[in-house]
N, C-alpha and C positions, 0 to 999 in steps of 0.2 A: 471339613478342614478347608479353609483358606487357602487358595494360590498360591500366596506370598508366607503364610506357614509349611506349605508343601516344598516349598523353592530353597527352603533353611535346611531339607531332612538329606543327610549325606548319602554319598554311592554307598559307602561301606553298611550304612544300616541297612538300606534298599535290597544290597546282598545278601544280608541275613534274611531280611523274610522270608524266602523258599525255605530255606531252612527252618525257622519256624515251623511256619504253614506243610511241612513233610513230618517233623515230628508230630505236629499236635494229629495229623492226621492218623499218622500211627496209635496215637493214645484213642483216640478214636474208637480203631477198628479194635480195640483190646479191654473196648467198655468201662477207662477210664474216663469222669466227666467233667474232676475237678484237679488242679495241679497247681502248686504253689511254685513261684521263681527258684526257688531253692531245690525243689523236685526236678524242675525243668533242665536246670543248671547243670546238673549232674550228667542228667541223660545226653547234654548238648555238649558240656564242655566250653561252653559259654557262661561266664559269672553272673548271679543272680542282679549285681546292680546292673549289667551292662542288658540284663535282659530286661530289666524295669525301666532303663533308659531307653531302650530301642522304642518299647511300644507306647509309653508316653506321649510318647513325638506325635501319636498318633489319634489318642484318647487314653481315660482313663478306666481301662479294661479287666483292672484287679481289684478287688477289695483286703485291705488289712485284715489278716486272721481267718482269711476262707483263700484266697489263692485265686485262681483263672476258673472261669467255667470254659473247660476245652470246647464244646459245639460251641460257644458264641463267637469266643477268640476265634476259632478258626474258620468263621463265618467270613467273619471282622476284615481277617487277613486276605483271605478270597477275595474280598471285595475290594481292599484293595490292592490287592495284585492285579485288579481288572481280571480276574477266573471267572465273574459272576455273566458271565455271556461267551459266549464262541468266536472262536476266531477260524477266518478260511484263511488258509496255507500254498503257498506252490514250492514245489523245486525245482531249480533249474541248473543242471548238472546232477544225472541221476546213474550216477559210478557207484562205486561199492560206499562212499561215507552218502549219498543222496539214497540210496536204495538203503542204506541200515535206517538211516532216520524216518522215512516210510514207513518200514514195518517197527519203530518203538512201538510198543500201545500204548502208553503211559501219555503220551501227546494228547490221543481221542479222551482218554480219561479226563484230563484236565482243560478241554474243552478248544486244543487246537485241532484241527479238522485238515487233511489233507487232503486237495480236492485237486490238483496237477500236479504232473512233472514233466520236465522238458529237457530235452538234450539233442545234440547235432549228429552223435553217432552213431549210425543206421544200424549197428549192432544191437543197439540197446535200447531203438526204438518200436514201441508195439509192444516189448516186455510189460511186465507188472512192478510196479513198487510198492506194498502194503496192499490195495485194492483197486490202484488207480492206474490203468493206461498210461505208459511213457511216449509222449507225443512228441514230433520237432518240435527244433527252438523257432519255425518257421512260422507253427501255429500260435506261440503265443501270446502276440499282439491281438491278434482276435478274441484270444480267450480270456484276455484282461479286459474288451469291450463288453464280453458278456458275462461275463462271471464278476461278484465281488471277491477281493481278494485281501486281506487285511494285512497278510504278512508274507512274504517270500525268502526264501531261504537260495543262497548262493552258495555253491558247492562247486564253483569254477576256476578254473584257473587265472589266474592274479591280473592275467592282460586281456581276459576278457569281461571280467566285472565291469571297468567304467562304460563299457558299451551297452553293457544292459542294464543298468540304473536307470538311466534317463528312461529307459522304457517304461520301466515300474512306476516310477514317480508320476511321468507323464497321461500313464492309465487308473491313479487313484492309489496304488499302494502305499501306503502310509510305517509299513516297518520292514524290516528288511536285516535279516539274519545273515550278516554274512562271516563266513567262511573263507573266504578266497585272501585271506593275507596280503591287502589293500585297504589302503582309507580311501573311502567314496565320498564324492563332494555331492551333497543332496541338501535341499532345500530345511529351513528349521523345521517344517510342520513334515518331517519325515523321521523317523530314528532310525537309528542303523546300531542293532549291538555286533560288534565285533568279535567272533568268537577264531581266539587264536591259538589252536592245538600245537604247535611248536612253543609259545611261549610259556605254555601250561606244564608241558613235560620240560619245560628248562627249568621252570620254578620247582618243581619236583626231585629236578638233578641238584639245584643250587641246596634245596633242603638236605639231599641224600649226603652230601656235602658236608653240611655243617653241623647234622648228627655224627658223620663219621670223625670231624674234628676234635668234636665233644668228648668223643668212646675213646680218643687218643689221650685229654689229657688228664 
């Protein structure tokens, strides 16, 4: 695929692929090997054009009258979700939401790797998070000299995120997961997804909302 066809495929499709790429996983592990849009459809709750339109975008991965070969598609999708190689991880803020993401396993699964964590308070430095040493935040300019580090995850508080950005950027980190309910001013060749758990439970209230409007009339 083309740059400039990649440049055309929207956020909202780009969202679906995990979603994909989790169910076909599951068909998978259930020693299904072949699934038509229409199968898929069902189990997703996603309509069979909208699912033939998503992965078009991408190639042409189905045949008329045989359906998807599950291992290839979800080859397909791996690859491009960029899953087909590892990525190194740190965290920095290791409180109870930095230390639950530590121990996911589901991360090592899918090929992110947590290899730091850092925090300022001497309570919770020297603990463990999943496997790894919580070290100061003192140590980890150095440890970005010597370690690759592909993605960092921010679990900090909001006024101290722009402070350590520049750090990351400045040592080679190219993504950057934050948490800290801030937009970060970071360079183009850096991505930052923004992961905002207050706006997610509001979208969830606004939903609980407007079933219960529904169930009124």
């Amino acid at each position: 695929m083309s740059k400039d066809e990649n440049e055309k495929i929207s956020l909202a499709v780009v969202k679906r692929l995990p979603r994909y790429y989790r169910y076909l996983g599951d068909l998978l592990e259930h020693g299904i090997t072949r699934i038509s849009s229409g199968d898929l459809s069902k189990k997703m709750g996603v309509t069979a054009s909208q699912i033939r339109q998503d992965l078009n975008k991408f190639g042409c991965f189905g045949q008329r009258g045989y359906g998807y070969n599950v291992e290839m598609l979800y080859a397909e999708i791996k690859k491009i979700l960029g899953l087909d190689r590892e990525y190194n991880m740190i965290i920095i803020g290791a409180g109870n939401l930095g230390q639950a993401l530590a121990n996911y396993p589901n991360f090592r699964k899918r090929g992110f790797k947590f290899i730091g964590a850092f925090d300022k308070n001497p309570d919770i430095v020297g603990k463990t998070a999943g496997d790894i040493v919580i070290m100061d935040i003192s140590e980890l300019e150095p440890f970005l000299k010597e370690n690759r580090v592909d993605i960092a995850v921010l679990s900090i508080p909001k006024y101290n995120a722009p402070k350590i950005s520049p750090i990351l950027v400045e040592n080679g980190v190219r993504g950057i997961w934050n948490f800290s309910h801030i937009d970060l001013n970071t360079p183009d060749n850096v991505v930052v997804e923004n992961a905002h758990l207050t706006e997610s439970v509001m979208t969830l209230s606004y939903k609980l909302s407007e079933l219960e409007k529904n169930n009124k009339e």
